[in-house]
Each structure stands twice: as C-alpha cells, then as structure tokens.
N, C-alpha and C positions, 0 to 999 in steps of 0.2 A: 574443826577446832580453830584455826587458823581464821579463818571468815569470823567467826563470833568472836575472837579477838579484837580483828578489824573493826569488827561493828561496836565492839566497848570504847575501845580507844578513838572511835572519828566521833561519839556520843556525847561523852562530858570531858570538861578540857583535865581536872584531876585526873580522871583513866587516863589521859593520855599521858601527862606530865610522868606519871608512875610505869605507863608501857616504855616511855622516853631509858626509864633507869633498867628494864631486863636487858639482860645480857644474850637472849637471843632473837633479836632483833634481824630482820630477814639482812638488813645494810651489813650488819656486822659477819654475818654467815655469807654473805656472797651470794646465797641463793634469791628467787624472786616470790615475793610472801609481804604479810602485813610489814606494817614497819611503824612505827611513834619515834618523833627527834625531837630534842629542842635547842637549839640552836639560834642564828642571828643570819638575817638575811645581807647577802651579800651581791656586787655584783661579780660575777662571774670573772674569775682572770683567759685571759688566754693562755692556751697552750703557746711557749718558748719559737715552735717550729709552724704557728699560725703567719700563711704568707701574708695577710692586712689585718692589721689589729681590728679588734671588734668596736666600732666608735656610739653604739648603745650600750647603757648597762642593761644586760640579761642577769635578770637577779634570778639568785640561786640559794642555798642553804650552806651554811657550814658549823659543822655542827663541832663540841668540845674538844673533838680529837682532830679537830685541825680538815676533814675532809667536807668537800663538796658534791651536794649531789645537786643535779638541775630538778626545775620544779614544771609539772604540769599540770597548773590548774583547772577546776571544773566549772565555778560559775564565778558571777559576775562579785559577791562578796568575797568570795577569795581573789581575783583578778586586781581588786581594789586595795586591800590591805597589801598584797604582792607591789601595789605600782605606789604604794606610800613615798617608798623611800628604802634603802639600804639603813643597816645597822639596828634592825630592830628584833629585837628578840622574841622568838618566836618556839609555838610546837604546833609541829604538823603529824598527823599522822595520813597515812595513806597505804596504796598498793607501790612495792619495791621491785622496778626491774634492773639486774644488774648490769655495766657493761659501759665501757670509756666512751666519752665522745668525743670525735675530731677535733674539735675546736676547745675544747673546755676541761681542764683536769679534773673531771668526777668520776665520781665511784657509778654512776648511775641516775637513775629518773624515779623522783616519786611524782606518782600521779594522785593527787592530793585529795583527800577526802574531809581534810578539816584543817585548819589552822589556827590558830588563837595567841593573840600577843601574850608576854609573861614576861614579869617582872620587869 
C-alpha cells in the first residue's frame, strides 16, 4: 500500500501537493516509508558544534513546520531545478530515511522521486 502511494504522489504534482497535507507522512512518524512535502528550498545551516563552516550551499528542504530534511536527488531534471537557486518553493515527494546528520540539523534524507515548483 505504501509503494502505490509512492507511486500516486511522484505521478501528478496535485497527488502530491494533497499527500504534502496527510498527517501520516513517513517524516512526521519518524519511521522510513513514502513521504510528499511542500516546502521551500534551502541552503542547509550548520550544525552550532560544526569544526569549519560549510562554505557551499547544500540545498536542502524545509518545510512549514520549520524542519529540514537533506535531499538526494535522482536525475539530471531534478539536479537542475535543486541548483536554481535557494528560496523556491517547492513539492517533493520521495522515499524517507530517518536519522540526524553530522553536519546539518535534519530530521533525515529524502531520496527524491519528483519535485515540482508551486506557487
């Protein structure tokens, strides 16, 4: 059930915008499963206890409630819209693994299976 979700929501950007509003969303449960956000790309802050700041922006997601998660994209039309530019609003939907990274205050990685600008 979960995979055919996946597969509605990375399909048409509506299904996504609408998976974006359920409430069980793999990111929000903690667990690792489909996931829809919509959100605005960001670049990535450092973690406070990072020994050398990060002097690229690694853009990342951060979505209405304030969290980031980093992003791993799949091809070269996602790669592109990702290297636009920060502050663009966006929904991704993908696969959600959870789990903090060293360097970056996130909830986790989605590995992207579609993105699409909005509004």
């Amino acid at each position: 059930m979960r995979f055919a979700s996946l597969l509605l929501c990375s399909s048409l950007l509506a299904v996504a915008v609408a998976c974006a509003g359920r409430q069980d969303n793999a990111g929000v449960l903690g667990a690792r499963g489909p996931i829809a956000v919509v959100g605005t790309l960001r670049c990535l802050p450092d973690r406070p206890t990072a020994a050398v700041p990060e002097r690229d922006c690694v853009i990342g997601l951060e979505d209405d409630a304030l969290r980031f998660y980093r992003l791993q994209e799949g091809n070269p039309t996602q790669r592109a819209l990702l290297a636009t530019a920060p502050n663009v609003r966006v929904a991704i939907a993908g696969m959600f693994t959870p789990g903090a990274d060293a360097r970056y205050p996130t909830v986790g990685t989605i590995e992207v299976a579609s993105i699409t600008r909005v509004g």
